[in-house]
Every structure is written in C-alpha cells, then in structure tokens.
N, C-alpha and C positions, 0 to 999 in steps of 0.2 A: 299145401294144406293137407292135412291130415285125414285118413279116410274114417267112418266111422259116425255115431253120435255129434251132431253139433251140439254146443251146451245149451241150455236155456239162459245162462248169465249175459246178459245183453251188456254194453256198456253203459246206459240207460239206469240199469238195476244195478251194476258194479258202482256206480260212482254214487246212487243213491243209498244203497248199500252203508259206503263208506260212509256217510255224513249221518244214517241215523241211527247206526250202531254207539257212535258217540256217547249220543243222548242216553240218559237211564228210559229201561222200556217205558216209565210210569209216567215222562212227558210224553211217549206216545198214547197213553190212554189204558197201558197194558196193566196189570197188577205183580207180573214178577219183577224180583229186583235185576236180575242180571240174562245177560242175552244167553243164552243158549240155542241148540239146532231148531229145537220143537217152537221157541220163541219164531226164529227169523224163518220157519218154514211158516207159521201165521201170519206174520208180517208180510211174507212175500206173498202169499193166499189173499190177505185182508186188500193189499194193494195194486197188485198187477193180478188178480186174479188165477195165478198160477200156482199149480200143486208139485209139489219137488218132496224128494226124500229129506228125513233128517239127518242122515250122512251126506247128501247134497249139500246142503244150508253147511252142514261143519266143513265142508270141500271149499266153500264158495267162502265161508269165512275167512279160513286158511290162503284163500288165493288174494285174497285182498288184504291180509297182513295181520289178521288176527287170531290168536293161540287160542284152546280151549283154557277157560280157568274153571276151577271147582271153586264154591264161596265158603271162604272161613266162618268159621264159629266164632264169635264172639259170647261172652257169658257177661250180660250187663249187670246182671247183681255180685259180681265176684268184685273184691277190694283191689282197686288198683293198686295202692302201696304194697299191700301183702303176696303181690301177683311177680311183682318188681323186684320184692326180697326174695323171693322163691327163685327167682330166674338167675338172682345174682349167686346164692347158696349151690343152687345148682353147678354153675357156672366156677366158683372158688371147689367146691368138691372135687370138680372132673379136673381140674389142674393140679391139684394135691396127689391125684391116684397116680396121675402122669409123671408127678416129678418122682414117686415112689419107686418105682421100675428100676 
C-alpha cells in the first residue's frame, strides 16, 4: 500500500456513486440537467456529509469510468429539414473541392 493521502472514495460511495450518476440529476431532486464536478461534489455533501474538491468529484468520476462531457446546443426553433439540407450541401461541397485538386 502506498504511502500518502488515503482517498475519501470508500467503496460504499464508489458503488453508489456508479448507480446514481446514471440517473438524470432531476430524479434526484437536483435542477441541472447533466452531472458535472460541482453537481457530484453536492451530491456527495447533500449525502454522506463530505466536503471534496471539484477536481476530486472529476478524479472520482474518471475512476469509476466516466469522461467529462460538455452539453450540446441544441436550437429548437431551427427547421429541421433546412438543418438536413444544409449539412448535406455542406457535405456535396467539401467533396467537389476535394475531387478538384
């Protein structure tokens, strides 16, 4: 065993951890959509009573198998068909440029 910091990740919190990251925070009563550090450092606060960094909470994520994500933009008043033509236009252009060369 390693000298040093023992962590505070119990396996206790790692396994419960895993099971309510699943969930969207908003079945736990939270109001953001998506888990981030500041999220599961409340979480771990709200529940075991322990205070941890928010690079902790991104360590602790990471150790149990889950990647940071950023949440896409979506733009719900935009036309999907017109979104579709655009992507395909795009898409026939940059092939056109390529075959030019």
């Amino acid at each position: 065993e390693g000298k040093g910091r023992k962590t505070g990740l119990t396996k206790q919190i790692e396994e419960d951890l895993k099971v309510q990251v699943l969930k969207t925070p908003s079945e736990l009563g939270y109001t953001q959509a998506i888990w981030d550090g500041k999220l599961v450092c409340k979480y771990i606060s709200d529940t075991y009573s322990l205070t941890i960094a928010v690079r902790t909470a991104q360590d602790w994520m990471h150790k149990i198998g889950f990647t940071r994500q950023r949440p896409r933009y979506r733009f719900n008043k935009a036309d999907q068909a017109l979104n579709e033509q655009f992507k395909a236009d795009v898409k026939k252009n940059s092939m056109n440029k390529r075959t030019m060369k």
